[in-house]
C-alpha positions in Angstrom: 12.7 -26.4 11.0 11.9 -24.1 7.9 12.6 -20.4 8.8 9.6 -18.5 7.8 9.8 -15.4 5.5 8.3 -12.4 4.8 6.4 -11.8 1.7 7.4 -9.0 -1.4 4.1 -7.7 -3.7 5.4 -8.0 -7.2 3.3 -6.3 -10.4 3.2 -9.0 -13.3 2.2 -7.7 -16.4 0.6 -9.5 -19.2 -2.2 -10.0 -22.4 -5.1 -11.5 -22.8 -7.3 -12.1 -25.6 -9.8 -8.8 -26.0 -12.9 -11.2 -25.5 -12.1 -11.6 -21.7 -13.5 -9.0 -19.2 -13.0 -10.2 -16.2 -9.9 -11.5 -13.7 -10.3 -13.4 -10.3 -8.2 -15.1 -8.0 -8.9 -18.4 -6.7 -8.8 -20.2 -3.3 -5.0 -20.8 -4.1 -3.9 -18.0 -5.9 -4.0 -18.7 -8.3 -5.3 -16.5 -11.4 -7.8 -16.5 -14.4 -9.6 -14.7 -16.8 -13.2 -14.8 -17.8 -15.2 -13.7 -21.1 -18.4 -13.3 -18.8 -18.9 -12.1 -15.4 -18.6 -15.4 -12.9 -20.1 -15.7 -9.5 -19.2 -17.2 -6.3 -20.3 -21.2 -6.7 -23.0 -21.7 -4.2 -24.1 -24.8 -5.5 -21.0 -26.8 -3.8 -18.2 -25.9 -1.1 -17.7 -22.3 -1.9 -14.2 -22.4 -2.8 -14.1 -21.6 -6.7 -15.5 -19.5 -9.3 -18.6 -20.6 -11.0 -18.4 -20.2 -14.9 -21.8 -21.3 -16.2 -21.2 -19.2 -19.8 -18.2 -18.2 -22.0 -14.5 -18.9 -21.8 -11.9 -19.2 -19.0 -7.9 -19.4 -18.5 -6.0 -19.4 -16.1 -2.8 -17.0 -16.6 -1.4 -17.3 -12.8 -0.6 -20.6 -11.0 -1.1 -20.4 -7.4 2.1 -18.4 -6.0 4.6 -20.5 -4.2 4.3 -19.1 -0.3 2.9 -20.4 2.6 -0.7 -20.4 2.4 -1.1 -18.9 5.4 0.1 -15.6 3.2 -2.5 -16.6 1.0 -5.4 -15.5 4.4 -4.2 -12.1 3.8 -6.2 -11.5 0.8 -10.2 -13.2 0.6 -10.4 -14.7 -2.8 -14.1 -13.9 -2.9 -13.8 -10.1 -3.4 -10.7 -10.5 -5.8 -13.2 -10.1 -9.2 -12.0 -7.1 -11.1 -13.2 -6.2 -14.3 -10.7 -5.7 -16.8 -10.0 -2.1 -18.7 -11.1 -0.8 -22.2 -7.4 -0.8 -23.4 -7.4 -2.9 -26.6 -3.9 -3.8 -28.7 -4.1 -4.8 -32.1 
């Protein structure tokens, strides 16, 4: 039987074109930016980000843990809008 282990938060850091504005997380964990502002699809199961205009990437694949790590955090309220810092 697989032991089961505790998790460790670890800061990635990374770029993204300047026309994105906005990062989520999924139902998985995994991670993507937006260029406009997506909602929560309502239109199917809720389990994804609806993108109806502009671009999207994902930068993060889902994290490999036991997804019963992944209940700690709700996907839903994960939308952050990203800073003004600009690199040329």
């Amino acid at each position: 039987m697989a032991e089961e282990r505790a998790v460790r938060k670890v800061n990635l850091e990374t770029v993204v074109s300047s026309n994105f504005k906005y990062m989520a997380m999924d139902h998985n964990g995994s991670v993507y930016v937006f260029e406009d502002k997506p909602n929560i699809a309502t239109d199917i199961a809720c389990d994804t980000w609806d993108v109806k205009t502009g671009e999207f990437k994902k930068i993060l694949n889902s994290p490999p843990v036991n997804p019963t790590h992944l209940d700690l955090i709700d996907w839903r309220e994960s939308l952050v809008e990203l800073g003004d810092e600009i690199y040329s």
